[in-house]
C-alpha positions as CSV (number, residue, x, y, z in Angstrom):
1,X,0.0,0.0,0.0
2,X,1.1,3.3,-0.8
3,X,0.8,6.0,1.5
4,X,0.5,9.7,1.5
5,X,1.8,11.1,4.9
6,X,1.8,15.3,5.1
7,X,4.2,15.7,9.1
8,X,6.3,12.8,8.0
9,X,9.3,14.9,9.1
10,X,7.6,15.2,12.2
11,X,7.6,13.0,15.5
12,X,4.8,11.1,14.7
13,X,5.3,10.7,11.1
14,X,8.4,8.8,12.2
15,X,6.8,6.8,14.1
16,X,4.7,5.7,11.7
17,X,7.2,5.5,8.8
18,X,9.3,3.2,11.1
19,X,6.5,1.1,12.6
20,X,4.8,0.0,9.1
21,X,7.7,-0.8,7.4
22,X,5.3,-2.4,4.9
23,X,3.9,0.1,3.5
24,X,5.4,3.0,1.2
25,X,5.4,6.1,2.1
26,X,5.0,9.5,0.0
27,X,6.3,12.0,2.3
28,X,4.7,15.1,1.9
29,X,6.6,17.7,3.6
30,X,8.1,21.2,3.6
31,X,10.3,23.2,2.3
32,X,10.3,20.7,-0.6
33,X,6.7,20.1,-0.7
34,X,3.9,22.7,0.3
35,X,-0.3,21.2,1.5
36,X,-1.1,24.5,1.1
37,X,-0.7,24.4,-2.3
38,X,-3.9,22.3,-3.4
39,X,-2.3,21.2,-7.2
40,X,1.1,19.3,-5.9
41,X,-1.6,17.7,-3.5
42,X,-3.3,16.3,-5.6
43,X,-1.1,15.2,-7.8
44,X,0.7,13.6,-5.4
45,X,-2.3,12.3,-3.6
46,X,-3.3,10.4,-6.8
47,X,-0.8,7.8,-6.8
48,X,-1.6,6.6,-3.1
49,X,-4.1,4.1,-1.7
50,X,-4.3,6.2,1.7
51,X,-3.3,9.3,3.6
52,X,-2.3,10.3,6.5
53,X,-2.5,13.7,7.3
54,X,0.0,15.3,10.6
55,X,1.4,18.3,8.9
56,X,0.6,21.7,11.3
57,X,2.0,24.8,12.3
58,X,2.4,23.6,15.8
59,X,4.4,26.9,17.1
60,X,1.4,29.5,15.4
61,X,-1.6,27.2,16.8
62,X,-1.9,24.8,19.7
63,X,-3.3,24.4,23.0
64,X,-2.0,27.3,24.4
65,X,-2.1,30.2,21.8
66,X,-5.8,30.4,21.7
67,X,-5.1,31.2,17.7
68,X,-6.1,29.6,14.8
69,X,-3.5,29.6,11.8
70,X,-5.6,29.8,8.8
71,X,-2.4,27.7,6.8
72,X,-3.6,24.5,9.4
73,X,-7.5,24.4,7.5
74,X,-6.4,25.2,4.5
75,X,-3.9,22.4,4.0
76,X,-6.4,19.7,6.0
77,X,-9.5,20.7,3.1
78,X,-6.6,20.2,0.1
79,X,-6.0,17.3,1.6
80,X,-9.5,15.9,2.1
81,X,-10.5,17.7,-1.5
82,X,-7.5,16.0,-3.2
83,X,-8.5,12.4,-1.9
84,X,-11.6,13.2,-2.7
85,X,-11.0,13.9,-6.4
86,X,-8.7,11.3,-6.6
87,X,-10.5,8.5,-5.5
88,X,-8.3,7.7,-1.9
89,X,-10.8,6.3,0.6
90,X,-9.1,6.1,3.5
91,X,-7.8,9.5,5.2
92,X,-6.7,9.3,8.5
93,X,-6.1,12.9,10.2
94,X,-4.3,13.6,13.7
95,X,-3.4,16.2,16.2
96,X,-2.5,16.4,19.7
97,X,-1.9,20.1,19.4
98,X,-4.7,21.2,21.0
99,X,-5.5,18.5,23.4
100,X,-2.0,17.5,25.4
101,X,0.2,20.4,27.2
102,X,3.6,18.6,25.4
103,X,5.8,20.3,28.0
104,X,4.6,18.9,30.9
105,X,2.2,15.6,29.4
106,X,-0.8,17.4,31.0
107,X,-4.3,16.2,29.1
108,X,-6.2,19.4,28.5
109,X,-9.6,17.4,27.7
């Protein structure tokens, strides 16, 4: 199975890169690849069976800023709209951002 993964340079995305060592991965990430530019998206997203979406501006938007980065929807809906269009029926999106204080493990929910 091939996989899109948007955050694969990310902690998680790790993990899960080394954990399903069966599956290929399409790595999605910047500065060499952008979600917030819907075309690469879905031209990349069109070769995969699934897609697993991480990618976030973690330092502009999480539990504690009490902002919303508008770059954080906008890459989750060209994600969504690109599977969409391409026929990908599984899309698995998560975040921790604004449910865990990271520094101190804390669960905010």
């Amino acid at each position: 199975m091939k996989v899109f993964l948007t955050g694969a340079a990310g902690v998680i995305g790790k993990i899960i890169r080394s954990q399903l060592p069966q599956h290929e991965f399409l790595s999605f990430d910047l500065p060499n690849r952008d979600a917030r530019q819907y075309e690469p998206v879905l031209t990349a997203i069109a070769e995969c069976d699934a897609a697993i979406h991480l990618a976030w501006d973690t330092e502009g938007e999480n539990w504690n800023t009490g902002k919303i980065n508008p770059d954080n929807a906008l890459m989750t809906f060209n994600v969504y709209a690109a599977a969409l269009a391409s026929g990908v029926k599984r899309v698995i999106m998560a975040s921790s951002v604004h449910a865990n204080d990271l520094a101190t493990g804390k669960v905010l929910i």
